[in-house]
LOVEXGU-210736 format. One line per field, with one value per residue (C-alpha): residue number from 0; residue in one letter; z negated, y, x negated. Coordinates in steps of 0.05 Angstrom, whole numbers. Each point is the difference from the previous one (the first is absolute). Example, Ala and Ser with C-alpha at 12.3 -4.5 7.8 and 13.67 -1.06 7.14 Angstrom:
BEGIN
seq (0, 1)
type (A, S)
c3 (-156, 13)
c2 (-90, 69)
c1 (-246, -27)
END
This chain:
BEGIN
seq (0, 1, 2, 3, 4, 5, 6, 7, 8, 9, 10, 11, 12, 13, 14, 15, 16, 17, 18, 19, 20, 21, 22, 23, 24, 25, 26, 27, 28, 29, 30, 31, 32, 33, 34, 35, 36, 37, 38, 39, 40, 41, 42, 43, 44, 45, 46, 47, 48, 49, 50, 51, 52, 53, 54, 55, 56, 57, 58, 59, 60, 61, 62, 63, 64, 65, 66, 67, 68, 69, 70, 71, 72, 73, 74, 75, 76, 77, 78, 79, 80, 81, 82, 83, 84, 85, 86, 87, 88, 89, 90, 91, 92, 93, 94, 95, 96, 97, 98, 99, 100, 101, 102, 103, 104, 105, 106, 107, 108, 109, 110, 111, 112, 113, 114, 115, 116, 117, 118, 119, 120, 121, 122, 123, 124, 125, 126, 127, 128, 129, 130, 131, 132, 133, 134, 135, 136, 137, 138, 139, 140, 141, 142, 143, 144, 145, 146, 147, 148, 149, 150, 151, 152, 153, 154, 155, 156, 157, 158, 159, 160, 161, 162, 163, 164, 165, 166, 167, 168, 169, 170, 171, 172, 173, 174, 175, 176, 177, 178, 179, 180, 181, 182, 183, 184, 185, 186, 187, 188, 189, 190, 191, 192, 193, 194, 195, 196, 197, 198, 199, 200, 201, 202, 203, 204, 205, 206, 207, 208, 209, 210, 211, 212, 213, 214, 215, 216, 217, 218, 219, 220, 221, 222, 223, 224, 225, 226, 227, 228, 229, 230, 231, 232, 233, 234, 235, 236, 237, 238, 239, 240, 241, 242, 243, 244, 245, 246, 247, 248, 249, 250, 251, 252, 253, 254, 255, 256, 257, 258, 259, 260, 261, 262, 263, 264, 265, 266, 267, 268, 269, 270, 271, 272, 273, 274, 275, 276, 277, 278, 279, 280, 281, 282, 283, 284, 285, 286, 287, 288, 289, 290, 291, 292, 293, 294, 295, 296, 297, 298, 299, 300, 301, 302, 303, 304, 305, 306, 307, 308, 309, 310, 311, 312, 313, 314, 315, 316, 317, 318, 319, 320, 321, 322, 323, 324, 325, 326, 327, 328, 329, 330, 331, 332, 333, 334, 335, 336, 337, 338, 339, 340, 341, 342, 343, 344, 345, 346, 347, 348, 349, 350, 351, 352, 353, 354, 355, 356, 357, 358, 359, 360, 361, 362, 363, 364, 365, 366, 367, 368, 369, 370, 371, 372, 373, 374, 375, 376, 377, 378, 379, 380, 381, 382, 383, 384, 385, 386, 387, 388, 389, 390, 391, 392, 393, 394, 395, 396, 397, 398, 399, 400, 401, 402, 403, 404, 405, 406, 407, 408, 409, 410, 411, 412, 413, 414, 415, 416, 417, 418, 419, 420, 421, 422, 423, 424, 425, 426, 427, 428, 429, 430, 431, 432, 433, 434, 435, 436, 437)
type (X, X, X, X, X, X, X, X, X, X, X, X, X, X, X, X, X, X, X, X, X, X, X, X, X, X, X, X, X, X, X, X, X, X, X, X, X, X, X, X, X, X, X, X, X, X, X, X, X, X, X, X, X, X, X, X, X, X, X, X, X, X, X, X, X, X, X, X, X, X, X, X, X, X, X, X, X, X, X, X, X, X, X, X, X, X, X, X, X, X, X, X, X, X, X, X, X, X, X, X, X, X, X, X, X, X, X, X, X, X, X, X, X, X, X, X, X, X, X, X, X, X, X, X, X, X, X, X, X, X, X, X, X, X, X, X, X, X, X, X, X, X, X, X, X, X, X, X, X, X, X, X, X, X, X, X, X, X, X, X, X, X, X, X, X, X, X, X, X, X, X, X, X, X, X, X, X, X, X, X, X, X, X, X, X, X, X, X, X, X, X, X, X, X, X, X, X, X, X, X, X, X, X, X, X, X, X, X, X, X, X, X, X, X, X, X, X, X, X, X, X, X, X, X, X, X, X, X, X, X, X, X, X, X, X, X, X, X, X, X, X, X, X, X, X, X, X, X, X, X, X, X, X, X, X, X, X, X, X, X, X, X, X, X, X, X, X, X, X, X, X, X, X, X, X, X, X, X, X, X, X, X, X, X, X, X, X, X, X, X, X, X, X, X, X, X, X, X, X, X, X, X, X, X, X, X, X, X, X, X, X, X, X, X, X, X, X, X, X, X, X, X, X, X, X, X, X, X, X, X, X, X, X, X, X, X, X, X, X, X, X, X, X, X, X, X, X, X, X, X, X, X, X, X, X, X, X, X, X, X, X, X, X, X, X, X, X, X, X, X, X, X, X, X, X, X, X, X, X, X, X, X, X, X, X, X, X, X, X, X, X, X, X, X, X, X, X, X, X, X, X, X, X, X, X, X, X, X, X, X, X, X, X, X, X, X, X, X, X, X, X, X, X, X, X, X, X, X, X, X, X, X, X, X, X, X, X, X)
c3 (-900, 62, -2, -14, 60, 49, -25, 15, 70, 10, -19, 50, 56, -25, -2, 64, 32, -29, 69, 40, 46, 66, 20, 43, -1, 9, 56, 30, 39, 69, 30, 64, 16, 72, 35, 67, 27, -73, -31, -55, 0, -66, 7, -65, 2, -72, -53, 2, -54, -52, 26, -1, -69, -31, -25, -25, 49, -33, -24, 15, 31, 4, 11, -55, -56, 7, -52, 65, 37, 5, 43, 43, 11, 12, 51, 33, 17, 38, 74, 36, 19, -70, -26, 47, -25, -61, 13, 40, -57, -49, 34, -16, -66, 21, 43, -50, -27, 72, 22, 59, 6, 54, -58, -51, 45, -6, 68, -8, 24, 25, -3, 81, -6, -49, 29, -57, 22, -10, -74, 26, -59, -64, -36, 41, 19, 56, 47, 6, 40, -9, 38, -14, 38, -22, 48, -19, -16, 56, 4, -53, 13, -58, -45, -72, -26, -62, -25, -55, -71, -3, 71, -7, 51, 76, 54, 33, 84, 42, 73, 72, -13, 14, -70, -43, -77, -41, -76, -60, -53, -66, -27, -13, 52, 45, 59, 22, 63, 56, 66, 57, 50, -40, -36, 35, 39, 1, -57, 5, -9, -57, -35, 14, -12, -73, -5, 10, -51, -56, 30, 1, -63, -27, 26, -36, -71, -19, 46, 25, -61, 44, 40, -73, -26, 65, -12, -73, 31, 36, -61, -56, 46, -17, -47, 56, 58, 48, 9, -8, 54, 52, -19, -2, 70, 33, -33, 28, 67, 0, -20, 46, 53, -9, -33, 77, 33, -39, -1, 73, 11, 26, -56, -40, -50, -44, -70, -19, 30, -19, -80, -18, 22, -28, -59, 20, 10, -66, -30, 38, -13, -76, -15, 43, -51, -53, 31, 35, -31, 61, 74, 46, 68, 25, -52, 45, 69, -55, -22, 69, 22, -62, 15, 67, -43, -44, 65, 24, -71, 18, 59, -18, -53, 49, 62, -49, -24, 71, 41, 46, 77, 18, -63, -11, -9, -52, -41, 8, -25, -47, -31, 4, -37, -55, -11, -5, -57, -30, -3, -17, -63, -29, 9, -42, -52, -7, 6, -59, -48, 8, 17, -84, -9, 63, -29, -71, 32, 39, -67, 29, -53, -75, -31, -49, 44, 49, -46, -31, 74, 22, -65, 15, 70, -13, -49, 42, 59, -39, -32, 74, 20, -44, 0, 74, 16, 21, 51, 27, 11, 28, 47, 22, -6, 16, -58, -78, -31, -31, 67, 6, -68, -37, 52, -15, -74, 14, 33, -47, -53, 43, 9, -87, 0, 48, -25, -72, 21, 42, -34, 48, 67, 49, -43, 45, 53, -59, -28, 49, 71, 0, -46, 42, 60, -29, -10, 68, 30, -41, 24, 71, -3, -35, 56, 58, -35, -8, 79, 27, -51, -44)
c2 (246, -25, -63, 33, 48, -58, -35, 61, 2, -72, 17, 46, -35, -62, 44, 26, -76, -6, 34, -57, -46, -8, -73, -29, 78, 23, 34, 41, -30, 25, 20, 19, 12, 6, 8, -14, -19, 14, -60, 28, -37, -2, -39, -15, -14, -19, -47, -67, -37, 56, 3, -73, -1, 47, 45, 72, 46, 64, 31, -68, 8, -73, -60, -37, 50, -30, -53, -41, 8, -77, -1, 54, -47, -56, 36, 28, -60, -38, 1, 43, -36, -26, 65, 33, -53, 16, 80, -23, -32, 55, 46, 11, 17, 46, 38, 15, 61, 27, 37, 46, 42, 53, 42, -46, -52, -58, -22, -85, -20, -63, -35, -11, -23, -19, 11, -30, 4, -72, -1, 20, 34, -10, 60, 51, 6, -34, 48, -24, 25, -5, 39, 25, 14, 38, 27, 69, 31, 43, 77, -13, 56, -18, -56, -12, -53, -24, -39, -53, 6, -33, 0, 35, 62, 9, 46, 4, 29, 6, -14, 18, 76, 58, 28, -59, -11, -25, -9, -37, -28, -31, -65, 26, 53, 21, 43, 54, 14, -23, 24, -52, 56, 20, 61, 53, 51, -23, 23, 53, -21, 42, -49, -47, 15, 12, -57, -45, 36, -39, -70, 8, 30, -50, -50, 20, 28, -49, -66, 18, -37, -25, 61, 42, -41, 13, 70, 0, -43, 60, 49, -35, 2, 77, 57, 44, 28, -5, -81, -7, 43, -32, -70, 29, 20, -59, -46, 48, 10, -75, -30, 60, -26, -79, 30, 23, -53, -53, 32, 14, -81, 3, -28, -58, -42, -49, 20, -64, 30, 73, -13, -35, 51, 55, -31, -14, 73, 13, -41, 33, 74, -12, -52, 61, 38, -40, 5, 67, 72, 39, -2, -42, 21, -67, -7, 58, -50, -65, 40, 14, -74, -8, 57, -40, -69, 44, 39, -64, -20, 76, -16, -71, 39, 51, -55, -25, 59, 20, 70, 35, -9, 68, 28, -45, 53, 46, -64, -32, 69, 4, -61, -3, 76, -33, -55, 57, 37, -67, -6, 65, -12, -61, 40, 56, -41, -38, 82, 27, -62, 2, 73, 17, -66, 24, 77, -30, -44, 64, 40, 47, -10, -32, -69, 11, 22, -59, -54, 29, 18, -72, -39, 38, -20, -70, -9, 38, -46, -65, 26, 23, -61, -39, 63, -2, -75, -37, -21, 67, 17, -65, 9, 62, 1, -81, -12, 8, 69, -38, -12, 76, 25, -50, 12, 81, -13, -43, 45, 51, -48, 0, 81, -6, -45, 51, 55, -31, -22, 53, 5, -57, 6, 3, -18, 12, -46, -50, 0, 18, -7, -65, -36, 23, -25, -69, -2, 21, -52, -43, 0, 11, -72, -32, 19, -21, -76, 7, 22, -50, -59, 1)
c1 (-438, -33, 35, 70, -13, -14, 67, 40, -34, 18, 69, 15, -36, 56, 61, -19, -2, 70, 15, 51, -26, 35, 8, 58, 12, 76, 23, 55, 54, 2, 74, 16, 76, 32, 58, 20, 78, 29, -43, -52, -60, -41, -69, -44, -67, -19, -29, 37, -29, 17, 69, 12, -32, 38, -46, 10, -41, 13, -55, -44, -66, -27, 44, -43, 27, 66, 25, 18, -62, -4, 56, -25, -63, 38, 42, -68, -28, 65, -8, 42, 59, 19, -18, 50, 53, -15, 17, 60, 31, -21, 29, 74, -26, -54, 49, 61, -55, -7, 62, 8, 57, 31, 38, 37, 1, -58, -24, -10, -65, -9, -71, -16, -70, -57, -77, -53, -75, -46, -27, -72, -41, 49, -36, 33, 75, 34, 22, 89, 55, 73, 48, 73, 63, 71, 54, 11, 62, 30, -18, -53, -51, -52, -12, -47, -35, 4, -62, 6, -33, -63, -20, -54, -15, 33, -26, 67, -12, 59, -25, 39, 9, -39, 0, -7, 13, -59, 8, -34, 45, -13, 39, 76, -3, 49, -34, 39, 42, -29, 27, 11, -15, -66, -7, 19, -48, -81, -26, -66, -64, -14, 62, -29, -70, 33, 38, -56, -47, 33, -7, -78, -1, 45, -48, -57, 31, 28, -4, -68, -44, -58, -7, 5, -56, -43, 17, -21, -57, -25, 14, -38, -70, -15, 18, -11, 51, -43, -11, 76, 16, -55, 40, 69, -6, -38, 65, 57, -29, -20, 66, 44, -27, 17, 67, 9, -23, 38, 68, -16, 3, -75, -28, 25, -33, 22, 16, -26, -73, 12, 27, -73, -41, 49, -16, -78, -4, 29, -65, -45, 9, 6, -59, -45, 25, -31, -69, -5, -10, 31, 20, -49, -7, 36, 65, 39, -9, 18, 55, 27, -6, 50, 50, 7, 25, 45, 28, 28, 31, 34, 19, 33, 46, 25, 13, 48, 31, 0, -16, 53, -4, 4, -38, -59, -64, 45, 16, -72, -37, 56, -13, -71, 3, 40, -60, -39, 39, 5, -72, -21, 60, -46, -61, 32, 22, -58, -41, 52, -18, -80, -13, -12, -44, -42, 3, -27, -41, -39, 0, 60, 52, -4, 9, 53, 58, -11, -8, 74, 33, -24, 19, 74, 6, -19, 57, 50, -16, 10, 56, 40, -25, 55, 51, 13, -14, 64, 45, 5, -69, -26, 53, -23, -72, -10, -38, 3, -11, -63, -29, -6, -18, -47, -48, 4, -5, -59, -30, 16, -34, -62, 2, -5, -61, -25, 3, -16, -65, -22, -65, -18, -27, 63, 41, 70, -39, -19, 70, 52, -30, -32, 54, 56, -42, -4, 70, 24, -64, 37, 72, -31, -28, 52, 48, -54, -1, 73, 18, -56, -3, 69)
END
């Protein structure tokens, strides 16, 4: 039985490394769109290689997931001028999915120039530029965007007007109507402050995976409230303050410096885990020192999305309150799947009914897992519905070995804390090689 129980523990600690790893990771296109003297200007900071290579960025989290990630490597590691040839001559085909109209009418865009950054470290993207130009029609008054299947994300921001558009579409989107005047009236800070809660939630649940497992980091250390609150806090008032700073412009460090020890962090907090029974009096003050790394990935997700001129504290706090919600959401999931293992584990509830509740769960959450997964989802979540569910059903699996053995001393530590710990340790050091190394 012994051996059959440490099996099932090694099982979940393997579905939970099933978790993606993020090399060569995918990210949004950046579009800024201008007018001035009846010429719309439409400027495209975005990933070349994947462009170039043709490869389907919807849904796609890592370049090296794609069937034609050689390409993409290939591509990566041309210097910049041939690299930029390359994009010029890719790019009639590239642009027939882009289409901006005022109306009915499509606006041609003509490719003015092509910016591509030197090679440098091949591992991460290469920062490129391209930038478009269309007459528009007379008396137009607004214009959309349509952006092509299988580009992958766009933060569209319309620059030049006092009440800007900023918008995120998905492959095959069309954005809505975007006035050339702006948007009417400034919006109030209290719109805003709500408009910008769902881009840091969003950023967390469900793009967020490395701050989610530093998160589940901190949860897994104690059963009680009490140590979880002391870290909690140190990590939000840590990484609000770099969030500031960093959207501010007064603090700006290379993602290739701040990704590592996101991930170093992530290491940390869970191989602690492993070996402590409780909150030392330093891990708070370790913990803080982290919350400043993760502020700054914060902050480099809302530069690009962008913060209004004359609105920037309502958005910041707004944002930064919808990291919050986002990270008190994976705490409560995490809370509602362990709280009966920890209640059997402290004699509060009996065996029977967990082992049955858990066993039901489990099942359920493999079974959604292939119900939901598609197109669809990936598309909206970024990931497989796999990616989300195994790990619950693992650790539902754990939460049974728990509360089967809990005749054994600690046995939701033994069988759920420390395995889950190992797994995230796991993932968090896999991703440090990867972002250093790979």
């Amino acid at each position: 039985m012994a051996k059959v129980a440490r099996w099932l523990v090694l099982s979940s600690v393997l579905m939970l490394l099933a978790l993606p790893a993020r090399a060569h990771e995918v990210q949004p296109t950046i579009g800024d769109l201008s007018v001035s003297e009846g010429v719309v200007t439409l400027g495209l900071r975005l990933n070349a290689e994947a462009f170039v290579a043709g490869i389907d960025l919807d849904g796609l989290e890592d370049t090296n997931e794609a069937d034609n990630a050689s390409d993409y490597d290939a591509l990566r590691a041309l210097p910049a001028e041939q690299m930029a040839d390359r994009l010029r001559a890719a790019w009639p085909g590239i642009a027939a999915d882009i289409t901006l109209r005022a109306g009915q009418q499509p606006i041609p865009l003509a490719l003015q120039s092509v910016d591509v950054g030197d090679p440098g470290n091949v591992d991460l993207p290469r920062p490129s530029q391209v930038v478009l130009t269309g007459e528009l029609p007379a008396g137009a008054q607004s214009v959309t965007l349509q952006w092509g299947q299988g580009n992958g994300a766009l933060i569209l921001r319309q620059q030049g007007v006092d009440e800007p558009f900023t918008g995120y579409l998905s492959g095959g989107e069309t954005s809505p109507d975007i006035p050339l005047a702006g948007q009417g009236p400034p919006k109030a800070g209290i719109a805003v402050f709500a408009e910008y809660i769902p881009v840091g939630f969003d950023h967390i649940l469900p793009k967020g995976l490395d701050h989610i497992l530093f998160v589940l980091g901190l949860f897994f250390l104690s059963t009680h409230l009490k140590p979880l609150i002391w870290q909690v806090s140190a990590f939000t008032l840590a990484h609000t303050v770099t969030l500031a700073l960093g959207a501010l412009g007064w603090v700006n460090v290379p993602a290739s410096i701040v990704e590592p020890l996101i991930a170093a962090s992530i290491v940390y907090v869970a191989v602690e885990n492993i070996f402590a029974h409780g909150l030392n009096p330093w891990r708070p003050a370790v913990i803080f020192v982290f919350g400043l790394l993760h502020g700054l990935g914060f902050a480099s997700v809302l530069g690009e999305f962008g913060l209004p001129e004359g609105q920037f504290i309502p958005a910041l706090i707004g944002f930064n309150v919808g990291v919050e919600f986002g990270q008190l959401t994976v705490i409560a999931i995490a809370f509602l799947i362990v709280a009966l293992a920890q209640r059997v584990d402290r004699g509060e509830a009996d065996l029977r009914p967990a082992q049955i509740g858990y066993g039901i769960a489990m099942l359920a959450f493999v079974a959604l897992s292939f119900a939901l997964d598609g197109p669809g989802f990936v598309d909206y979540m970024g990931a497989g519905a796999p990616v989300f569910l195994w790990p619950l059903a693992a650790l539902c699996l754990a939460c049974v070995l728990a509360v089967t053995f809990v005749d054994q001393l600690e046995s939701y530590r033994r069988f759920v804390a420390i395995p889950a710990s190992v797994a995230i340790a796991g993932v968090g050091a896999f991703w440090f090689v990867e972002r250093v190394f790979l």
